[in-house]
DRENKE-764646 format. One line per field, with one value per atom (N, C-alpha, C): residue number from 1; residue in three letters; atom name; x negated, y negated, z negated. Coordinates in Angstrom, 3 decimals. Atoms other than C-alpha are relative to their C-alpha. Example, Ala and Ser with C-alpha at 12.3 -4.5 7.8 and 13.67 -1.06 7.14 Angstrom:
# DRENKE-764646
seq <- c(1	1	1	2	2	2)
type <- c(ala	ala	ala	ser	ser	ser)
atom <- c(N	CA	C	N	CA	C)
x <- c(-0.890	-12.300	-0.900	0.820	-13.670	0.770)
y <- c(1.190	4.500	-1.200	1.190	1.060	-1.090)
z <- c(0.000	-7.800	0.000	0.060	-7.140	-0.730)
# end
This chain:
# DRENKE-764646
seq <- c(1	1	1	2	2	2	3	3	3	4	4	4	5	5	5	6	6	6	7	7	7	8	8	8	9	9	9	10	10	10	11	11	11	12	12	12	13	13	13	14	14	14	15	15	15	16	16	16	17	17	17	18	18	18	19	19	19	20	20	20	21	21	21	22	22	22	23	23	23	24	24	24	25	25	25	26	26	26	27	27	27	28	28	28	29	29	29	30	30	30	31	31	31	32	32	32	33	33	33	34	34	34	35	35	35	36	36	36	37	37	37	38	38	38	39	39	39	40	40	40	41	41	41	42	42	42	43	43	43	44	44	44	45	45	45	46	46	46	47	47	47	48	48	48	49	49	49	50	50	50	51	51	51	52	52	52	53	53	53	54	54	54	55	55	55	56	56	56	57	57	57	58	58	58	59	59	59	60	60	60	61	61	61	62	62	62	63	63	63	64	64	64	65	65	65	66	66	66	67	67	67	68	68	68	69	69	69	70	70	70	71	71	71	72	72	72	73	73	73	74	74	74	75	75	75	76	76	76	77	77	77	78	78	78	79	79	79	80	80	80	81	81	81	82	82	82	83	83	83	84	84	84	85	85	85	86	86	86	87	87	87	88	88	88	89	89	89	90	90	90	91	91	91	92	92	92	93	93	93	94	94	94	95	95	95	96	96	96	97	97	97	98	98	98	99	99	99	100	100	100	101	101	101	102	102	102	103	103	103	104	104	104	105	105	105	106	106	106	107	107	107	108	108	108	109	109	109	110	110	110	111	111	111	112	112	112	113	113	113	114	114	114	115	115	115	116	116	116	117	117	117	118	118	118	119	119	119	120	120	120)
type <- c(unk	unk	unk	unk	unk	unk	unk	unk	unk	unk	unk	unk	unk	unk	unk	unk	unk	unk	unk	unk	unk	unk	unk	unk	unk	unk	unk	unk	unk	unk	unk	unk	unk	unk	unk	unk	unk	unk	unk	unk	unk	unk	unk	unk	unk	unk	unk	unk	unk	unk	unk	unk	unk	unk	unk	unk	unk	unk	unk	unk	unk	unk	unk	unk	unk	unk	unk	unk	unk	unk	unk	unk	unk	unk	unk	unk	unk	unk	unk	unk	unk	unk	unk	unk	unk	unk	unk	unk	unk	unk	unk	unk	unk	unk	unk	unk	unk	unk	unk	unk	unk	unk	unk	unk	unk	unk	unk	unk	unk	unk	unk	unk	unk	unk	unk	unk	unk	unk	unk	unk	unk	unk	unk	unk	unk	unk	unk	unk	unk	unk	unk	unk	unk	unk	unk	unk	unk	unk	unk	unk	unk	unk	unk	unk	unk	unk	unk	unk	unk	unk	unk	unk	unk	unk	unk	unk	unk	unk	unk	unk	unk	unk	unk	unk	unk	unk	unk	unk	unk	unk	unk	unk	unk	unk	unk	unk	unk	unk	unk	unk	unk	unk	unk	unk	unk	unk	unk	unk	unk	unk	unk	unk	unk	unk	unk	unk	unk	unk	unk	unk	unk	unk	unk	unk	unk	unk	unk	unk	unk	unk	unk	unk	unk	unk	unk	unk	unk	unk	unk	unk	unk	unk	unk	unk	unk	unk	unk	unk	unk	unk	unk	unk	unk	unk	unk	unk	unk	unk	unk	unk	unk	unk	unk	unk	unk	unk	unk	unk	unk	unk	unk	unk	unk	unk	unk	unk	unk	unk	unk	unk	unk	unk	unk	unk	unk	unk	unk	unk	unk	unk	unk	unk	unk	unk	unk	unk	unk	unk	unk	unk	unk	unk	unk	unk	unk	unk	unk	unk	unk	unk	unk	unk	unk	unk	unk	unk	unk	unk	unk	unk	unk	unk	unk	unk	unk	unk	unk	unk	unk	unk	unk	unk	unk	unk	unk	unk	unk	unk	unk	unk	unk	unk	unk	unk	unk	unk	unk	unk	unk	unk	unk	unk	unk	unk	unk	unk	unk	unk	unk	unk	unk	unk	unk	unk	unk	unk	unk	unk	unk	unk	unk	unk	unk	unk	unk	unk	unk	unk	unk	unk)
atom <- c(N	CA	C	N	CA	C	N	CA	C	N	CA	C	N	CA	C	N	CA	C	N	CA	C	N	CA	C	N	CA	C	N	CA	C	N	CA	C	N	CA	C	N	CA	C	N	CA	C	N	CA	C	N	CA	C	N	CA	C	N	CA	C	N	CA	C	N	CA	C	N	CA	C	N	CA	C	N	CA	C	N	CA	C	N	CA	C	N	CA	C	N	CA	C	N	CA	C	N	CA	C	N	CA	C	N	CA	C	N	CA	C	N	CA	C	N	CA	C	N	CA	C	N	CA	C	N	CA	C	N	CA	C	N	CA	C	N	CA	C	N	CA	C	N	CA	C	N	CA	C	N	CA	C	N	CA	C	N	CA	C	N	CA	C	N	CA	C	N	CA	C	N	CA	C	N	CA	C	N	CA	C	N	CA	C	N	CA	C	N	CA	C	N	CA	C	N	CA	C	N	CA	C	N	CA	C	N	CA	C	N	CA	C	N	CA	C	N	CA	C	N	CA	C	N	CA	C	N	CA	C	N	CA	C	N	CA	C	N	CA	C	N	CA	C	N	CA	C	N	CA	C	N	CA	C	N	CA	C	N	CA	C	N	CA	C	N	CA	C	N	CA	C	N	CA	C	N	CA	C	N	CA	C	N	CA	C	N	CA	C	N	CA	C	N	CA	C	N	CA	C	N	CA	C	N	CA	C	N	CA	C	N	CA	C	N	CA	C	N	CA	C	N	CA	C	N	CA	C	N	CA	C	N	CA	C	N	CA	C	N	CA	C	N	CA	C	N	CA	C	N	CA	C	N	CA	C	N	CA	C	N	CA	C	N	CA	C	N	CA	C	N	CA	C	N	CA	C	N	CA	C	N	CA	C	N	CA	C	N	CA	C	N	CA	C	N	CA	C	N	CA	C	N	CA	C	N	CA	C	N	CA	C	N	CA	C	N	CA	C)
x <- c(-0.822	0.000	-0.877	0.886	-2.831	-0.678	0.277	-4.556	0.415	-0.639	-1.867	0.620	-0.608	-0.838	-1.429	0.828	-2.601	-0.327	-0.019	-2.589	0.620	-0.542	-1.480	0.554	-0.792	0.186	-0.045	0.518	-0.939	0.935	-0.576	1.460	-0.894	1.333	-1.417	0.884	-0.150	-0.345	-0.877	1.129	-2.191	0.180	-0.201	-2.855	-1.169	1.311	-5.384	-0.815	0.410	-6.995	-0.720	0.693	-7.603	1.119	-0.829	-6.328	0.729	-0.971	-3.797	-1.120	0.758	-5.880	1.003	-0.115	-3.656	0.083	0.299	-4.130	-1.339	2.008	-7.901	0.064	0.074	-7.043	0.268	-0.531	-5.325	-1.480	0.495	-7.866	-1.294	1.046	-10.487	-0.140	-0.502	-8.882	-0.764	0.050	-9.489	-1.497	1.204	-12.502	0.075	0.251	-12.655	1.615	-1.375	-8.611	0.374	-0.274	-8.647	-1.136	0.853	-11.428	0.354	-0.318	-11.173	1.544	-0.980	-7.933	0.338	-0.341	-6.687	1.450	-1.230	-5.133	0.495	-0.875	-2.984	0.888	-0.102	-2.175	1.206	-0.849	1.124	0.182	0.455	0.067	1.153	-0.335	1.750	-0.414	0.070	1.834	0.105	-0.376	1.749	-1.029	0.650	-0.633	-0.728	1.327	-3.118	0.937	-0.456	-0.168	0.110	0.623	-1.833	-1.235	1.310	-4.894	-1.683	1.498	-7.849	0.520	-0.068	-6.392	-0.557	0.405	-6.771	-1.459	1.137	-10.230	-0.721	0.303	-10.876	-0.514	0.437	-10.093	-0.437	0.668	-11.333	-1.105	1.731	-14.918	0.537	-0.066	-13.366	0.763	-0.606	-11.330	-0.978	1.062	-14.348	-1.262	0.996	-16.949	1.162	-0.993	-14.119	0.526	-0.387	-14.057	1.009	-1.194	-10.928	-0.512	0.337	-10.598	0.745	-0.962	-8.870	0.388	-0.240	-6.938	-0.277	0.162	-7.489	1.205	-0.695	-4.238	0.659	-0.563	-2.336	1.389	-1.426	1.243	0.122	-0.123	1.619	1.213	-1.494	4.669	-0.093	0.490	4.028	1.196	-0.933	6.312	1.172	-1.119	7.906	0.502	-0.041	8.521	1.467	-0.732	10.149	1.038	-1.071	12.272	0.959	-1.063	15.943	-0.257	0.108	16.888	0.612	-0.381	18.307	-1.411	1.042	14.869	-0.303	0.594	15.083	-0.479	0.905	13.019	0.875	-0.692	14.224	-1.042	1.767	10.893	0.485	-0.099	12.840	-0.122	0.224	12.755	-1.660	1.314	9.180	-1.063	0.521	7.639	0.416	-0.622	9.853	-0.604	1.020	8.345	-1.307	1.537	4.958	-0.154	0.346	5.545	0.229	-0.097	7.122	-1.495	1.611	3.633	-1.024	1.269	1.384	0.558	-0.131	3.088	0.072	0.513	2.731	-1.463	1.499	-0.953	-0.348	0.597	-1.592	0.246	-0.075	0.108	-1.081	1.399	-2.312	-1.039	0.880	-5.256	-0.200	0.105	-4.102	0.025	0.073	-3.968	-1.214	1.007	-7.237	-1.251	1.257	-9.230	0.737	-0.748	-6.939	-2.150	1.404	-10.397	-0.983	0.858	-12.764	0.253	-0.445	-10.865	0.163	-0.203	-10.916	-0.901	1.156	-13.335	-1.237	0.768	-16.486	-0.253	-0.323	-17.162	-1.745	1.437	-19.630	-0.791)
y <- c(1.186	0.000	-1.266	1.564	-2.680	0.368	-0.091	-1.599	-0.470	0.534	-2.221	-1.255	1.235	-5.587	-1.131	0.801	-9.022	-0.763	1.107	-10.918	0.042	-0.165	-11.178	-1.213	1.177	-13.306	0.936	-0.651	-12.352	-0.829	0.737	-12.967	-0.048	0.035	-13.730	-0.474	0.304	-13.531	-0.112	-0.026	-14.701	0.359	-0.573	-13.040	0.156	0.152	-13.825	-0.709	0.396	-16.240	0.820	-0.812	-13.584	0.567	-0.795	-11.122	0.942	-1.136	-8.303	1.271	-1.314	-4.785	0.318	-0.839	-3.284	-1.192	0.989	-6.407	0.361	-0.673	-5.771	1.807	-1.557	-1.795	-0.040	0.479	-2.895	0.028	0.521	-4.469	0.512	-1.008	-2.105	1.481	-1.204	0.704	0.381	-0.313	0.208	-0.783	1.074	-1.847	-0.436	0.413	-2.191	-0.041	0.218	-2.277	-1.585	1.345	-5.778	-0.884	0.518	-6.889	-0.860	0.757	-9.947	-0.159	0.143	-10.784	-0.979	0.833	-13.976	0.403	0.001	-14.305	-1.496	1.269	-17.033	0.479	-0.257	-17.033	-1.006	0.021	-17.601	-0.109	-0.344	-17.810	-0.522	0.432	-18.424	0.736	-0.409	-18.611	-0.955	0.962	-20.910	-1.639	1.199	-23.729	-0.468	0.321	-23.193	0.478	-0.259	-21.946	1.254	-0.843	-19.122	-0.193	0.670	-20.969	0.656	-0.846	-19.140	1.171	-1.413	-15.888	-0.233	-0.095	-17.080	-0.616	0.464	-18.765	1.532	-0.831	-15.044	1.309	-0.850	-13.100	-0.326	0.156	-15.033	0.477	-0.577	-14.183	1.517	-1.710	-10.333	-0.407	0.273	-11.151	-0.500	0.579	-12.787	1.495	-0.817	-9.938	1.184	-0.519	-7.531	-0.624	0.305	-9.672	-0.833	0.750	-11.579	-1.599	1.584	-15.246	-0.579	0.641	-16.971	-1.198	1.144	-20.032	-1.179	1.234	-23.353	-0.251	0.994	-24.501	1.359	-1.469	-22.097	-0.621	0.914	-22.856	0.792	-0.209	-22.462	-0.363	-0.020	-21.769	-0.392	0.344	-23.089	0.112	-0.731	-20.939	-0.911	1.560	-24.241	-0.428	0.914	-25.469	0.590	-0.616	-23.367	1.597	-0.574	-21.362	0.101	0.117	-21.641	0.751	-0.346	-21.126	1.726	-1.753	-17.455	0.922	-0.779	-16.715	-0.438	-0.299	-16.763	-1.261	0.668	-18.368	-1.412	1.340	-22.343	-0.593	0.627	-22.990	-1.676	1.511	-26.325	0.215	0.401	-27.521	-0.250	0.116	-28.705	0.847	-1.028	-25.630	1.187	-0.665	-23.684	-0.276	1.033	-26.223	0.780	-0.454	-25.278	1.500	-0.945	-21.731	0.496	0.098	-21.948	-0.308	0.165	-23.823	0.983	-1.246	-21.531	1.237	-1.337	-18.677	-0.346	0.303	-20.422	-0.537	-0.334	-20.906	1.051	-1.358	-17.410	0.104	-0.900	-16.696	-0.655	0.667	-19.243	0.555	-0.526	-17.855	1.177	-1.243	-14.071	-0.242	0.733	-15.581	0.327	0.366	-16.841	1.197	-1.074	-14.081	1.475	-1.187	-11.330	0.111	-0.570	-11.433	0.411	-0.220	-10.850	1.366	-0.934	-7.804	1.135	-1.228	-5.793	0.505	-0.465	-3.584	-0.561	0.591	-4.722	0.560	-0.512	-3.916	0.802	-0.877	-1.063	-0.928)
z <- c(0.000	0.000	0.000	-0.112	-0.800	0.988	-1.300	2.204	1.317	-1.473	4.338	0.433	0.570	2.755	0.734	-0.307	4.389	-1.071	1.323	1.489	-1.443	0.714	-2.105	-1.040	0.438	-4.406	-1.824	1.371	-8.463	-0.918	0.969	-11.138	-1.342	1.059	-14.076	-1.080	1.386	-17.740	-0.661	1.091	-20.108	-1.687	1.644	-23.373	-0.597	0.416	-26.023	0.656	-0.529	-23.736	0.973	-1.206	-21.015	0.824	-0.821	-18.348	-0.757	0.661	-19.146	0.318	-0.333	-18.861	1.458	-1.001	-16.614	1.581	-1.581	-13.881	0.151	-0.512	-14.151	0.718	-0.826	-13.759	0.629	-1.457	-10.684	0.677	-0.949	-9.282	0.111	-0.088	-10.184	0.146	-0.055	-9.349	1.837	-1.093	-5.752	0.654	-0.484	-3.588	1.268	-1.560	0.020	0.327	-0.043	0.022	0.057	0.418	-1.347	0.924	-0.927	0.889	1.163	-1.275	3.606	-0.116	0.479	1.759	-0.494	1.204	0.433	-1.123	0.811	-2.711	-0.822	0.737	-4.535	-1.128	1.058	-8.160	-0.006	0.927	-10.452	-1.132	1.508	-14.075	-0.751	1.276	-17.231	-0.944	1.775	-21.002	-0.653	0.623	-23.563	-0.012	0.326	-24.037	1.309	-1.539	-20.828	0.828	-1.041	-18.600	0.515	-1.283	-17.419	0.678	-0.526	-16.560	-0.125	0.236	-18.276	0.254	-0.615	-17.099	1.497	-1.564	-13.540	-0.003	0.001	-14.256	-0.527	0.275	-15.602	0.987	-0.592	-13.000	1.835	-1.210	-9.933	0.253	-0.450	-10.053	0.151	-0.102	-10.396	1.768	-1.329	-6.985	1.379	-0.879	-5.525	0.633	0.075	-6.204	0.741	-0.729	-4.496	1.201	-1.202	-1.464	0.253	0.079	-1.696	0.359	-0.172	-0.765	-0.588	0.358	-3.500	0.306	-0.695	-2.682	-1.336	1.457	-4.800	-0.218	0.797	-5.652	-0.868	0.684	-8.569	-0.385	0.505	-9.622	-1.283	1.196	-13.380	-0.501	0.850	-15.824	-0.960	1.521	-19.199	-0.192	0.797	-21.273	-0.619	0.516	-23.307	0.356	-0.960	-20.402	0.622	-0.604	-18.271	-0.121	0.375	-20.319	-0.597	1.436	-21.837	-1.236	1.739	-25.426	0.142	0.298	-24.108	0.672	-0.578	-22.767	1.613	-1.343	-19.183	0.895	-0.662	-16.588	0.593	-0.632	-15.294	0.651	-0.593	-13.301	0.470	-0.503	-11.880	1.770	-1.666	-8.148	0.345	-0.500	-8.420	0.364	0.002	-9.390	1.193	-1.114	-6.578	1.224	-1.149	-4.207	0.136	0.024	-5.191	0.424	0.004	-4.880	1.399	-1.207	-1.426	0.707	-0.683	-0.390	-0.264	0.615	-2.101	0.908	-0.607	-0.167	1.517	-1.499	3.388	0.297	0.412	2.225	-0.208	-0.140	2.035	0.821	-0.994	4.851	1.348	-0.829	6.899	0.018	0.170	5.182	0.470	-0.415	5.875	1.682	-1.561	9.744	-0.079	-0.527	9.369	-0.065	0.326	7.888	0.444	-0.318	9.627	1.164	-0.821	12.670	-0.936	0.646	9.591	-0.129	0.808	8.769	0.904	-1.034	12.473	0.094	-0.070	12.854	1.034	-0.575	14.568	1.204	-1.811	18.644	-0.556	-0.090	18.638	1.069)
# end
């Protein structure tokens, strides 16, 4: 499945000021799958958003080949959730996530020739 995927889109929680284990086992589960791939991040949590998770696991995304994108759209928990829990991200944040996902799909464009095999 990540093989056959151009691009990805990482929902990053943050916990304890880091990644979740099983996003790292993800992403170390596999290697040349994720390769010549951009990706674009989603984070939340409470204070940083989601922010030092994704400052966590870029260099792991990098060293695995990936091309992460610079902009990240963040949830800050306080923020964007009613008093029954569930998610109210707003229009702005919707916005952002729309762009961020026609920014990957540019990127998976651009680095799709990186990713064909090479002419004997």
């Amino acid at each position: 499945m990540v093989d056959a995927a151009d691009a990805f889109l990482i929902l990053a929680a943050e916990y304890n000021r880091g990644i979740t284990a099983p996003l790292k086992n993800a992403l170390d589960a596999l290697y040349a799958e994720w390769a010549g791939k951009p990706v674009g991040y989603v984070s939340y949590g409470m204070s940083s958003a989601g922010l030092r998770a994704v400052e966590m696991i870029t260099p792991v995304a990098v060293a695995l080949g990936m091309t992460p994108l610079p902009d990240v759209v963040t949830l800050p928990l306080r923020e964007v959730l009613d008093s029954d829990g569930r998610l109210i991200p707003g229009e702005r944040r919707a916005r952002s996530v729309q762009l961020l996902l026609e920014e990957l799909r540019r990127y998976a464009e651009a680095l799709s020739q990186l990713r064909k095999p090479a002419a004997a």
